[in-house]
N, C-alpha and C positions, 0 to 999 in steps of 0.2 A: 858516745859512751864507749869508753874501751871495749867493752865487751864483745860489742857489737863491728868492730875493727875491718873484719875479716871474715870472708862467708865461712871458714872452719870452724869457727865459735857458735854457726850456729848447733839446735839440739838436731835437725834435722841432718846433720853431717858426724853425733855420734857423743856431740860436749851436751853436759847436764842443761833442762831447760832453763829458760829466767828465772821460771818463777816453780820454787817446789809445789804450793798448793795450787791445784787451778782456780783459775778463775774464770768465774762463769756469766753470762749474759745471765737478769734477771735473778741474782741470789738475793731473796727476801732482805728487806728495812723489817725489823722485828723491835720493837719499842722494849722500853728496862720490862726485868723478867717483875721485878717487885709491884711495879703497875699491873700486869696484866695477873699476878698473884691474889691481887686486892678483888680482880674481880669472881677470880674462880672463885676464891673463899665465899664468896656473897651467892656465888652458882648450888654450892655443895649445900652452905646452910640450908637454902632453899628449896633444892631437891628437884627445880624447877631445868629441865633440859631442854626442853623443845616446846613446839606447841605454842608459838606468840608470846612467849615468855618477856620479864620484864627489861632483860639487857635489849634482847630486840628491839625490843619499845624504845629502849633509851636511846638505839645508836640511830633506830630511824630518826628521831625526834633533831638526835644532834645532826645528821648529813643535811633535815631540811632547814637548819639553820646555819650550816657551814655553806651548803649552796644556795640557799634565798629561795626554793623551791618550796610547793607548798604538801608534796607529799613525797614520803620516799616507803617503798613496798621490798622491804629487803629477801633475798631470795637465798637458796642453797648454793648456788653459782651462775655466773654469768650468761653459760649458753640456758639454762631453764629462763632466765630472765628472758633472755632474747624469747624462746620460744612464746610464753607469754605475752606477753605484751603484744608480739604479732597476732596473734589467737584473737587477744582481745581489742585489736583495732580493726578484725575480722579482715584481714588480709588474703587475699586469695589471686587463683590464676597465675600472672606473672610480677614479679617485684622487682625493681634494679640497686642494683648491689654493685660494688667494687668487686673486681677482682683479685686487688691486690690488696687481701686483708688475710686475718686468721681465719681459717678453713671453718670455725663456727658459726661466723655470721652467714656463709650461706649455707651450711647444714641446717640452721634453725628455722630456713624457710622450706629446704627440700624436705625436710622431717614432717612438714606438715603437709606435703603433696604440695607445695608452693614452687614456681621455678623461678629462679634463680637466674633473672636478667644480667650478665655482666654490662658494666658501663666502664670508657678507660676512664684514666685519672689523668690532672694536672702533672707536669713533665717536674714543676717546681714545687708543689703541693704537697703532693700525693695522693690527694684527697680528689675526691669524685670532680669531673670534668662537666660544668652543667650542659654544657652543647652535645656530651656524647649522651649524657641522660635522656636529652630533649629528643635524641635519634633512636634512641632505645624505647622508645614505649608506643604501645602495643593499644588495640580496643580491650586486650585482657589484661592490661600493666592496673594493678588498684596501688600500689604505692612506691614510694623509694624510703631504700635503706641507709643511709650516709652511716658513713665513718670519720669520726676523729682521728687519723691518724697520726701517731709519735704527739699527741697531744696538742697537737695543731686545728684549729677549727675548719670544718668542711665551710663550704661557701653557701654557708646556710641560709643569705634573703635569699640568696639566685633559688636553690632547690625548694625553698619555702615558693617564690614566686610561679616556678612551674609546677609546682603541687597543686596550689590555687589555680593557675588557668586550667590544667588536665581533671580537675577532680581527684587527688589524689593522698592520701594518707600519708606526711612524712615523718618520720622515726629515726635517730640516731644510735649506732650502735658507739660509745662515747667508755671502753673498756680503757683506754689511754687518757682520757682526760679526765681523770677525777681531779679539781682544782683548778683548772684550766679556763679561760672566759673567751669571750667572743664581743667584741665591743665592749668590752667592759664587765659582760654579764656573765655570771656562771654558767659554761656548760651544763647543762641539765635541765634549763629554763626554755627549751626550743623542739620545734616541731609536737605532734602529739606526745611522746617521752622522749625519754633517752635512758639504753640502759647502761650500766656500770659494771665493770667486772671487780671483783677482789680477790683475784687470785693471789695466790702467794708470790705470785713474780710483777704483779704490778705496784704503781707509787703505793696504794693505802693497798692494806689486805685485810682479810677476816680467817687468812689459813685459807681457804676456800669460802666463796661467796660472792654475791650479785646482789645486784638492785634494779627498778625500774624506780625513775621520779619523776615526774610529773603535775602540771596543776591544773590537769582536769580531773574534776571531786568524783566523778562519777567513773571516769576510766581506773582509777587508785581503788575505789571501792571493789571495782569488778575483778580488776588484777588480786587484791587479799583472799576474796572469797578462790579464784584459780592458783593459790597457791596450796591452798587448804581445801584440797577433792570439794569446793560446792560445798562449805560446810557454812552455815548462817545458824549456830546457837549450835546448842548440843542438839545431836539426832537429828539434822535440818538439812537437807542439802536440797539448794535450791539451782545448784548451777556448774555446767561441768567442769573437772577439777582435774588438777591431779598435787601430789606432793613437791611443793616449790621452797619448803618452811627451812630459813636460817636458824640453825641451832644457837644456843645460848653458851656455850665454849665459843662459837667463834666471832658471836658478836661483842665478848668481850674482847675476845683480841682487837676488833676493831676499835672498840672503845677505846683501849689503852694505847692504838697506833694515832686515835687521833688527839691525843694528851701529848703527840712531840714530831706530829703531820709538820709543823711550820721548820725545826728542825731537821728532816728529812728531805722539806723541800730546799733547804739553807747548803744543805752537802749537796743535793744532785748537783742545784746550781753551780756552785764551786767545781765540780767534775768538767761538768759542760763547758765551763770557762777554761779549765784547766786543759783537757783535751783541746779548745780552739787553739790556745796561745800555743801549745807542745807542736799543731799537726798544721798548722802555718808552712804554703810554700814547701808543700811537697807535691808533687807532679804526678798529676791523676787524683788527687785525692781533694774532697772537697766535703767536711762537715757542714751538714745541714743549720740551716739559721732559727733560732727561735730569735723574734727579732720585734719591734716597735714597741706600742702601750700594753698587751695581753697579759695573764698572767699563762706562766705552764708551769708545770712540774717536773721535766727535765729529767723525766726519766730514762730517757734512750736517745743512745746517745748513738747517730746516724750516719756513716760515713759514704759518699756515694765516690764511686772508682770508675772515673771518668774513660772516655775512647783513648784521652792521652798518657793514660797509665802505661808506666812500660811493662806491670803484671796485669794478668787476669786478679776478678774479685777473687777467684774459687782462689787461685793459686796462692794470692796474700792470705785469705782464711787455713788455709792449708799449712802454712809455714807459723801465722800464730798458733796454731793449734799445737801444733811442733814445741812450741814454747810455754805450754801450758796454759794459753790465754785462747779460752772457748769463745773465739767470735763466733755471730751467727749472719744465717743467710734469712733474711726477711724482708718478704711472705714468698719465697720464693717455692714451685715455680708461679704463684698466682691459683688462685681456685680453678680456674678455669683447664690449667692444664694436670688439676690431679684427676685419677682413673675414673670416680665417680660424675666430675661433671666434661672432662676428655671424651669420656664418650658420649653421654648425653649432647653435647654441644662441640661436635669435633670440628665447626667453624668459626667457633667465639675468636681464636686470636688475632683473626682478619681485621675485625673493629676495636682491635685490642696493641695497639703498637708501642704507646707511651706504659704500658702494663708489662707487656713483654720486653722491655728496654730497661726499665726501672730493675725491674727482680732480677735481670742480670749483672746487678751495678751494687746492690747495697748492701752495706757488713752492719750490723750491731753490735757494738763495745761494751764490753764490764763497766759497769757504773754503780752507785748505790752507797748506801750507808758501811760497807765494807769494804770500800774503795778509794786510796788515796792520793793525794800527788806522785806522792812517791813509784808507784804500781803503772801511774797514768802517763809520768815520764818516762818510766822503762817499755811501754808499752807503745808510746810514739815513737819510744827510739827503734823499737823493731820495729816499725812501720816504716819510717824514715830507712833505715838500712834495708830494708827487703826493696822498698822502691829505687832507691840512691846506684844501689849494685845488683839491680836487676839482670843486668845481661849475664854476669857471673854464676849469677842463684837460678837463673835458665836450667843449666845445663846438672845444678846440685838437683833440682826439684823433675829434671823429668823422668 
């Protein structure tokens, strides 16, 4: 691309960025406003705002038919779901977790006095490593926490299989995989639950909000009454609680995100294709695979920058950022190495190498329902010319 010619054209050398508006990792898929209008209007006549209300009702009913699941316990947001759900699978002691995830997954166990086992991950995965799990656990380990990550399934017989020989409680934290399967099946159908986040920056949103699903009748019961302080009828509380409850504003947004979910998923994919074929055969750079019979949802879009790169990761995010295009660094540096569990566990990164290799390596790309070829081609091409005239842009960038 002309543009891109000449390391003087870049913005980091003084000429206007690529792109006037940024663009950001994770800008909300927001469904037509006139849908999610249809629901307010039904909110307001109603007067009904919180409180188990009926859109609630409605959007559980539709996720446990959208995932084949036999309950879904929709919450305020993802990390109360996690905390939850731990609570009530009575987890305690020590739990193993990834450490190369969102700092909430293991906040939701420290939060409850629970520690926070790092395990590494698969090099190709990213997802939990069952051999370093199997090394990880302890006479005080009562469960593991897998992660879905980038919408890819963890190696769920394997950790199902070591849960069953140790005695142990397995749980997915599954905030990337909403729509996503695993031999076929929906995410959401494995271990004792799995929770879901909807954040405003993931595939499905509710604005803010969470879920726990599950098809054990009696863990879904326990989880309602923990969202709602112990409350069984009016004036009844039979069990500890605290406020977990999805409002009725956002579970219409969810409602009317999942009237054009299959659209949504129809554009990631096209990114994700688009991005492979633009970022082909550039040196150091290697987009991660969604790949055989599974379904995903393609929401993030993963680039790992290899030893052969002739830049550092930091230094390429640095130069798109130059350009208006907000890559990100994720999960970097890993839980393990932020202040709170740094010091608690200032020798986790010992058994932590394929963790500490990865989160030096990986950029996340603008993707989304506000993202197009067009953005995605300009966007390769500065990739392609930051790496192509790397020795040049050395000496622009130190």
């Amino acid at each position: 691309m002309k543009r891109f010619e000449k390391p003087e054209d870049l913005a980091i050398n003084g000429a206007p960025p690529a792109f006037e508006k940024v663009l950001h990792v994770g800008r909300p898929n927001i469904a037509d406003r006139a849908m999610f209008d249809n629901y307010v209007d039904r909110i307001w006549e109603s007067g009904w705002l919180t409180n188990n209300g009926p859109m609630v009702q409605e959007l559980e009913e539709k996720i446990t038919e959208y995932l084949g699941v036999k309950h879904c316990v929709a919450m305020c947001n993802g990390t109360i779901a996690l905390e939850i759900a731990i609570r009530a699978l009575g987890l305690e002691g020590e739990v193993i977790v990834p450490s190369f995830t969102f700092i909430a997954t293991a906040h939701a166990l420290s939060w409850q006095g629970i520690q926070p086992v790092f395990a590494d991950i698969d090099p190709v995965t990213h997802n939990l490593d069952p051999d370093s799990v199997r090394a990880a656990i302890t006479t005080n380990t009562t469960g593991i926490l897998g992660v879905h990550l980038w919408g890819r399934p963890s190696p769920i017989a394997d950790l199902q299989a070591i849960a069953d020989e140790y005695g142990l409680k397995l749980m997915f934290d599954a905030a990337h995989a909403f729509g996503c399967t695993y031999k076929g099946v929906s995410i959401g159908n494995f271990g004792e639950c799995e929770v879901l986040s909807f954040h405003a920056t993931k595939f499905f949103n509710t604005f803010e909000g969470g879920a726990v699903v599950t098809n054990d009748d009696s863990l879904a019961e326990q989880m309602r009454l923990m969202r709602n302080f112990g409350f069984s009828g009016l004036d009844n509380v039979i069990y500890h609680g605290t406020n977990g409850k999805m409002t009725e504003v956002s579970a219409a947004m969810g409602l009317s995100n999942l009237l054009v979910i299959d659209a949504v998923l129809k554009k990631n994919k096209e990114n994700y294709l688009a991005y492979k074929a633009h970022l082909e055969n550039i040196e150091g750079i290697k987009l991660i695979q969604y790949s055989g019979t599974e379904h995903f949802n393609y929401q993030y879009i993963v680039v790992d920058v290899g030893v052969d790169s002739p830049l550092t990761r930091d230094k390429i995010i640095s130069m798109l950022n130059a350009e208006n295009v907000l890559a990100r660094k994720y999960f970097w540096p890993g839980c393990h190495n932020m202040a709170p569990y740094r010091d608690l566990q200032p020798h986790a990164s010992l058994r932590l190498p394929v963790t500490n290799s990865v989160a030096e390596r990986i950029i996340i790309l603008p993707t989304g329902v506000n993202i197009g070829d067009d953005e995605i081609s300009v966007i390769s091409a500065l990739i392609r010319f930051i790496c192509d005239d790397s020795v040049t842009l050395e000496n622009i960038i130190r």
